[in-house]
ROGULO-229186 format. One record per atom (N, C-alpha, C, O): atom name; x, y, z. Coordinates in steps of 0.05 Angstrom, whole numbers, plus 5000, padded with zeros to 4 digits. Layout:
# residues N
@atom: CA	xx: X	yy: Y	zz: Z $
...
END
This chain:
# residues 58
@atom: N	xx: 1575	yy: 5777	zz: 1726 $
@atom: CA	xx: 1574	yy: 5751	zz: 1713 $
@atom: C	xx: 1583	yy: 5730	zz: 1733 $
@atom: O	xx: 1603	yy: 5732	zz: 1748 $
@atom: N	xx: 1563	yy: 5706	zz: 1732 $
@atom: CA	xx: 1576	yy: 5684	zz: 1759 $
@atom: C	xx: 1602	yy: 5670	zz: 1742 $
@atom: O	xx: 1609	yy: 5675	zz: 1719 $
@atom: N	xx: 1612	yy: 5652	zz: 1763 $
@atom: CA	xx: 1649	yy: 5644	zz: 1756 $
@atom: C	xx: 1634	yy: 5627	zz: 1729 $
@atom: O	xx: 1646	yy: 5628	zz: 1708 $
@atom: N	xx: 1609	yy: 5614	zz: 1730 $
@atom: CA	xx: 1597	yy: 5589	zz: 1716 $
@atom: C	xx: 1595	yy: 5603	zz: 1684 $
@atom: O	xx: 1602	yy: 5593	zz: 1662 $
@atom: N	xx: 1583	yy: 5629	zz: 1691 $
@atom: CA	xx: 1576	yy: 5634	zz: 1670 $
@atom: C	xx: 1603	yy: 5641	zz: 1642 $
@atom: O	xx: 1604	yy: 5641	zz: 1618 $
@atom: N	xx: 1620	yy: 5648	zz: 1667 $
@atom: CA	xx: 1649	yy: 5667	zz: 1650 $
@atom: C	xx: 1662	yy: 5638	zz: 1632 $
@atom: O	xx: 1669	yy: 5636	zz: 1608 $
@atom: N	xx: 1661	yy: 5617	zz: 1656 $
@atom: CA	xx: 1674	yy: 5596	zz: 1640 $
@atom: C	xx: 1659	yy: 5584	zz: 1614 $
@atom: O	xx: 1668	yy: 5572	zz: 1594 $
@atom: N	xx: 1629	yy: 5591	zz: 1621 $
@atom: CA	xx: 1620	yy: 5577	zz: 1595 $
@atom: C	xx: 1624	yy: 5593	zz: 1574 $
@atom: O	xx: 1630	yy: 5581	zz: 1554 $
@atom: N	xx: 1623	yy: 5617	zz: 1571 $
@atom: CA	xx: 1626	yy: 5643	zz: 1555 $
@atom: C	xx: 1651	yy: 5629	zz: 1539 $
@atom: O	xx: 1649	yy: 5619	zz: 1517 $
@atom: N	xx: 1675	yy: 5630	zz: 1554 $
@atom: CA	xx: 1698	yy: 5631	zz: 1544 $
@atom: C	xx: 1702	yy: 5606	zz: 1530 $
@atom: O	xx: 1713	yy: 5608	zz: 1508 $
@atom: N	xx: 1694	yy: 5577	zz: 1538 $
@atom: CA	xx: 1688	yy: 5565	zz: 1516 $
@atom: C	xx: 1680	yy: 5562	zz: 1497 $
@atom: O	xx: 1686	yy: 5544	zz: 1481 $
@atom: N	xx: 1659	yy: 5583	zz: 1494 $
@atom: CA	xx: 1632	yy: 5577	zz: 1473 $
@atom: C	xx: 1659	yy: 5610	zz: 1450 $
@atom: O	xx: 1660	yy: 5616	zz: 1426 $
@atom: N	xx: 1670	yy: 5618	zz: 1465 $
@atom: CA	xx: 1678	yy: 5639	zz: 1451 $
@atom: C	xx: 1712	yy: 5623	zz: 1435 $
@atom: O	xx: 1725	yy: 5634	zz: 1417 $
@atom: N	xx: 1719	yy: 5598	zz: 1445 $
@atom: CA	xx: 1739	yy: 5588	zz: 1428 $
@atom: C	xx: 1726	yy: 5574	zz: 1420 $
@atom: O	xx: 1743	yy: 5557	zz: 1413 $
@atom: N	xx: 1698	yy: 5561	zz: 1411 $
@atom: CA	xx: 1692	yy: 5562	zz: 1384 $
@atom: C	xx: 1678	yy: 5524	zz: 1399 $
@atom: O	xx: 1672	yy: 5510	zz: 1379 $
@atom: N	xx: 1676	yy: 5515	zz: 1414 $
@atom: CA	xx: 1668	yy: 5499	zz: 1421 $
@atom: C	xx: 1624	yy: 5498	zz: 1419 $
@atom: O	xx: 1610	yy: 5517	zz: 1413 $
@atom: N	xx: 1619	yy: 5480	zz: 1423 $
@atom: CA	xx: 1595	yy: 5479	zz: 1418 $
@atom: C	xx: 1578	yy: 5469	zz: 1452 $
@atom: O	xx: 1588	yy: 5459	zz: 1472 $
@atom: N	xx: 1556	yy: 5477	zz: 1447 $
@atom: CA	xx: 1541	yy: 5469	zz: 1476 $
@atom: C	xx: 1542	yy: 5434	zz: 1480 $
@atom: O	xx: 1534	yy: 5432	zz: 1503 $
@atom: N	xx: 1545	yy: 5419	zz: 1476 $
@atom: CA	xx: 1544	yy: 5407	zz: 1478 $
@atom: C	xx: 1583	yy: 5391	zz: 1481 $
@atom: O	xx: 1589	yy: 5370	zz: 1491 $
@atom: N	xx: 1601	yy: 5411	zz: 1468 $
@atom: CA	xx: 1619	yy: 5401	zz: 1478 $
@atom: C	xx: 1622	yy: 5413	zz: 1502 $
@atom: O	xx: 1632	yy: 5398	zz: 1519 $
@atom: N	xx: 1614	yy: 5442	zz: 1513 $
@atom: CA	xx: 1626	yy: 5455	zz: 1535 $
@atom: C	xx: 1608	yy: 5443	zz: 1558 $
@atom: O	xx: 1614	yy: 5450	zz: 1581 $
@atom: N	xx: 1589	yy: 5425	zz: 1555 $
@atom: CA	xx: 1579	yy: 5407	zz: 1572 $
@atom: C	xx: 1590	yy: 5392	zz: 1584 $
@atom: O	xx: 1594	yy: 5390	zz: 1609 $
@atom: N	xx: 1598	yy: 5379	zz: 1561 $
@atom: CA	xx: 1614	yy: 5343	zz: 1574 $
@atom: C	xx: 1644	yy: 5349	zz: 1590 $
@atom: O	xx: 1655	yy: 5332	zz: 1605 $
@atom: N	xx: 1657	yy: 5381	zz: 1584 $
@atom: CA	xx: 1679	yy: 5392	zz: 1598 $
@atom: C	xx: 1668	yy: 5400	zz: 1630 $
@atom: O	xx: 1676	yy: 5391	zz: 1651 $
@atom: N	xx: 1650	yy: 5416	zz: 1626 $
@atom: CA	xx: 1634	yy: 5421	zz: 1657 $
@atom: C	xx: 1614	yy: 5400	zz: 1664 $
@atom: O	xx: 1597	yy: 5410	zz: 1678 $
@atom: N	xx: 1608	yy: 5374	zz: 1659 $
@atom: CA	xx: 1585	yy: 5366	zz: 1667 $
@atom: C	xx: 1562	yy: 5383	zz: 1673 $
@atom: O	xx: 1549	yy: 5385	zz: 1694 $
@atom: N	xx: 1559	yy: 5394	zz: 1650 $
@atom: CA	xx: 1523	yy: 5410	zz: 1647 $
@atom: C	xx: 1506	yy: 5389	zz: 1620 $
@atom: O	xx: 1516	yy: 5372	zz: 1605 $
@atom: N	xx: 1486	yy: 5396	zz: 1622 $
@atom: CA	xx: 1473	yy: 5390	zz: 1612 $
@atom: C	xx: 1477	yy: 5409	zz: 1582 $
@atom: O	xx: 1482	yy: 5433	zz: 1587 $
@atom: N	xx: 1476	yy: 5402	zz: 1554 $
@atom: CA	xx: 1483	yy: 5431	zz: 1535 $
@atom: C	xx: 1448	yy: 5456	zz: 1540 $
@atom: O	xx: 1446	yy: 5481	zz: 1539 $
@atom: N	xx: 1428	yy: 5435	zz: 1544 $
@atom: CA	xx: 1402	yy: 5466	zz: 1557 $
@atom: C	xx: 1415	yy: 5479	zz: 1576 $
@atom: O	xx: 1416	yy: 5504	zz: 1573 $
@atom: N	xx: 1429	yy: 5468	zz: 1598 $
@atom: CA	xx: 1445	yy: 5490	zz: 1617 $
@atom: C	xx: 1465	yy: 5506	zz: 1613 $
@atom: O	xx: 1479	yy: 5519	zz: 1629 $
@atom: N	xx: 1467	yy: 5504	zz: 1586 $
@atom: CA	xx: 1499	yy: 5518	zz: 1576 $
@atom: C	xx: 1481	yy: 5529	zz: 1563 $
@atom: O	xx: 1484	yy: 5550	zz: 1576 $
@atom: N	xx: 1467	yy: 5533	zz: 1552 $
@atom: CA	xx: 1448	yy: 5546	zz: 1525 $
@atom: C	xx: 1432	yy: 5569	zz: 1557 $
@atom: O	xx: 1423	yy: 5591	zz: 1553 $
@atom: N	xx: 1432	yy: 5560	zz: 1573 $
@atom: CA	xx: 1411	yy: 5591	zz: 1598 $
@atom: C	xx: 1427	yy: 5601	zz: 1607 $
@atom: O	xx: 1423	yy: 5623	zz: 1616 $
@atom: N	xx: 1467	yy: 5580	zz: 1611 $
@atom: CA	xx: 1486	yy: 5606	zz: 1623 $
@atom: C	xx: 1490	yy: 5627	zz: 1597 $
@atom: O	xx: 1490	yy: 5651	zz: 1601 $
@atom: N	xx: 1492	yy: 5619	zz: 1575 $
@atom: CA	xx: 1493	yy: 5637	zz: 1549 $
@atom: C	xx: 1473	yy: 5664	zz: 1552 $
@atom: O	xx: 1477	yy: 5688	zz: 1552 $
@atom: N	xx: 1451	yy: 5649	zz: 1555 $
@atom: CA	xx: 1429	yy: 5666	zz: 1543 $
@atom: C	xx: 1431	yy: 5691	zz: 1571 $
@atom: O	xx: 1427	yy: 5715	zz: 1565 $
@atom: N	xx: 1435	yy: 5684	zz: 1593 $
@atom: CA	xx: 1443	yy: 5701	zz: 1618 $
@atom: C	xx: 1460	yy: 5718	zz: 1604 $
@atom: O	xx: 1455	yy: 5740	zz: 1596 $
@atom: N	xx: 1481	yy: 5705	zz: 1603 $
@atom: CA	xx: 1511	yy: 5727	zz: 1600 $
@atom: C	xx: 1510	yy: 5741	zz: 1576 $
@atom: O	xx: 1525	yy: 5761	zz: 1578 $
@atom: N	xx: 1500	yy: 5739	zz: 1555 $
@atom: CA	xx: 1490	yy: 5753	zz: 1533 $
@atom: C	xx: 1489	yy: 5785	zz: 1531 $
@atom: O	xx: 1502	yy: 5799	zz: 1517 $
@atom: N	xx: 1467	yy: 5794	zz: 1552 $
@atom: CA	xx: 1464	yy: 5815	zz: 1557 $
@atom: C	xx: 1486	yy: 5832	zz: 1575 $
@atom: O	xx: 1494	yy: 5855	zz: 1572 $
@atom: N	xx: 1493	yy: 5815	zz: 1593 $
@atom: CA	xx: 1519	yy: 5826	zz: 1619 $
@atom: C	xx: 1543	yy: 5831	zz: 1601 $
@atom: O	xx: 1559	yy: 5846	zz: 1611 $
@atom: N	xx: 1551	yy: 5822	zz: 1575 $
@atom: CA	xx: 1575	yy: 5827	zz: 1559 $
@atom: C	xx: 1570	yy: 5840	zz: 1538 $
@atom: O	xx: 1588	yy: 5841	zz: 1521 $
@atom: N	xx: 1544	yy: 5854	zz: 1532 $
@atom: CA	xx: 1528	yy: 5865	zz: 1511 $
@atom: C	xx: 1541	yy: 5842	zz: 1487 $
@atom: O	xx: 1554	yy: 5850	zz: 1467 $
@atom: N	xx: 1538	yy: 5823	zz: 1490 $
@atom: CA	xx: 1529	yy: 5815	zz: 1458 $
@atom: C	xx: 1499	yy: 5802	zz: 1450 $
@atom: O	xx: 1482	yy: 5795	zz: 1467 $
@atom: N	xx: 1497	yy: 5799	zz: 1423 $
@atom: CA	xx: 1473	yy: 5789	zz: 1416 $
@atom: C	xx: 1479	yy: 5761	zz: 1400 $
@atom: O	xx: 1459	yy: 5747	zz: 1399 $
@atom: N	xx: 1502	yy: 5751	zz: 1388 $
@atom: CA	xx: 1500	yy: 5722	zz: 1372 $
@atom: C	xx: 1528	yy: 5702	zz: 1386 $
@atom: O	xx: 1543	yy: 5714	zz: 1402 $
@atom: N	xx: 1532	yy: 5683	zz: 1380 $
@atom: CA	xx: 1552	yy: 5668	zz: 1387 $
@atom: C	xx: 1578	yy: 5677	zz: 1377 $
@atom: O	xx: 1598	yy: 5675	zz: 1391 $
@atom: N	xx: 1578	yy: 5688	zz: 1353 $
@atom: CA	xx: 1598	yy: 5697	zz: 1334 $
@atom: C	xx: 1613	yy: 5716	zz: 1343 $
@atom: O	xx: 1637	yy: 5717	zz: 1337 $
@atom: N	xx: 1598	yy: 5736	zz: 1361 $
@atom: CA	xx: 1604	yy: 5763	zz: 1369 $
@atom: C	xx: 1621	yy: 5756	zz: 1393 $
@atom: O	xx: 1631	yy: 5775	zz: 1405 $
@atom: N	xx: 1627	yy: 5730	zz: 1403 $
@atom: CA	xx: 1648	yy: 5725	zz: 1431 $
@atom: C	xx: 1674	yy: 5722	zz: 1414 $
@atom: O	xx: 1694	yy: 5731	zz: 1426 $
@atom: N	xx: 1678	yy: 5712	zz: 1387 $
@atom: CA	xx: 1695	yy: 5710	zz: 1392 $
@atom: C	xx: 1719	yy: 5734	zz: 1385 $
@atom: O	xx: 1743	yy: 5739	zz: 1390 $
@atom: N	xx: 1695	yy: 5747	zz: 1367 $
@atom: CA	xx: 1699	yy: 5781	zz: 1365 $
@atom: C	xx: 1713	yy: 5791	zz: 1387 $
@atom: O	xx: 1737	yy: 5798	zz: 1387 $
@atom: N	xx: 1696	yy: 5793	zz: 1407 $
@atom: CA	xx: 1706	yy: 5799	zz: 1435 $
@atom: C	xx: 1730	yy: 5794	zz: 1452 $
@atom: O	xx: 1741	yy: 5812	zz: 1465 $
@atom: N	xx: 1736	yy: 5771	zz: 1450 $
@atom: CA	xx: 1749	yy: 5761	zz: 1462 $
@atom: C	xx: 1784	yy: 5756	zz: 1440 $
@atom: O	xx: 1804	yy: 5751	zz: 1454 $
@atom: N	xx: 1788	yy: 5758	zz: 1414 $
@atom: CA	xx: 1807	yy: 5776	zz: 1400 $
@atom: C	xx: 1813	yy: 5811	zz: 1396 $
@atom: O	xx: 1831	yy: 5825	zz: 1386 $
@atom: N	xx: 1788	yy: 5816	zz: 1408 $
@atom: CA	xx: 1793	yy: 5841	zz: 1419 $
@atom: C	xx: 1813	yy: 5860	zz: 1441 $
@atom: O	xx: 1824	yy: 5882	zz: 1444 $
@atom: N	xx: 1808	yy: 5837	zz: 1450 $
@atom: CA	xx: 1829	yy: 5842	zz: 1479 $
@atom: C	xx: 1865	yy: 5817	zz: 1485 $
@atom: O	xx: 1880	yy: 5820	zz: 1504 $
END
């Protein structure tokens, strides 16, 4: 997973929205919605819900 993608993950996984984890990284929220859709598979999940699963997991 690139550094870009981990950070967007980890926002979107405390519950933030594409469009907020944008205006934190200057992305665009479509560019946060293709680092998602990338890292999706590299962390085996399938919904937004399931990060934050993940990430109280550990």
């Amino acid at each position: 997973m690139t550094p870009q993608e981990l950070q967007v993950v980890r926002l979107a996984a405390a519950g933030l929205s594409n469009r907020e984890i944008g205006a934190q990284l200057y992305l665009s929220p479509r560019t946060v919605g293709h680092h998602l859709y990338k890292a999706y598979p590299k962390i085996g999940v399938t919904r937004r819900a399931e990060l934050a699963r993940l990430v109280s997991d550990t």
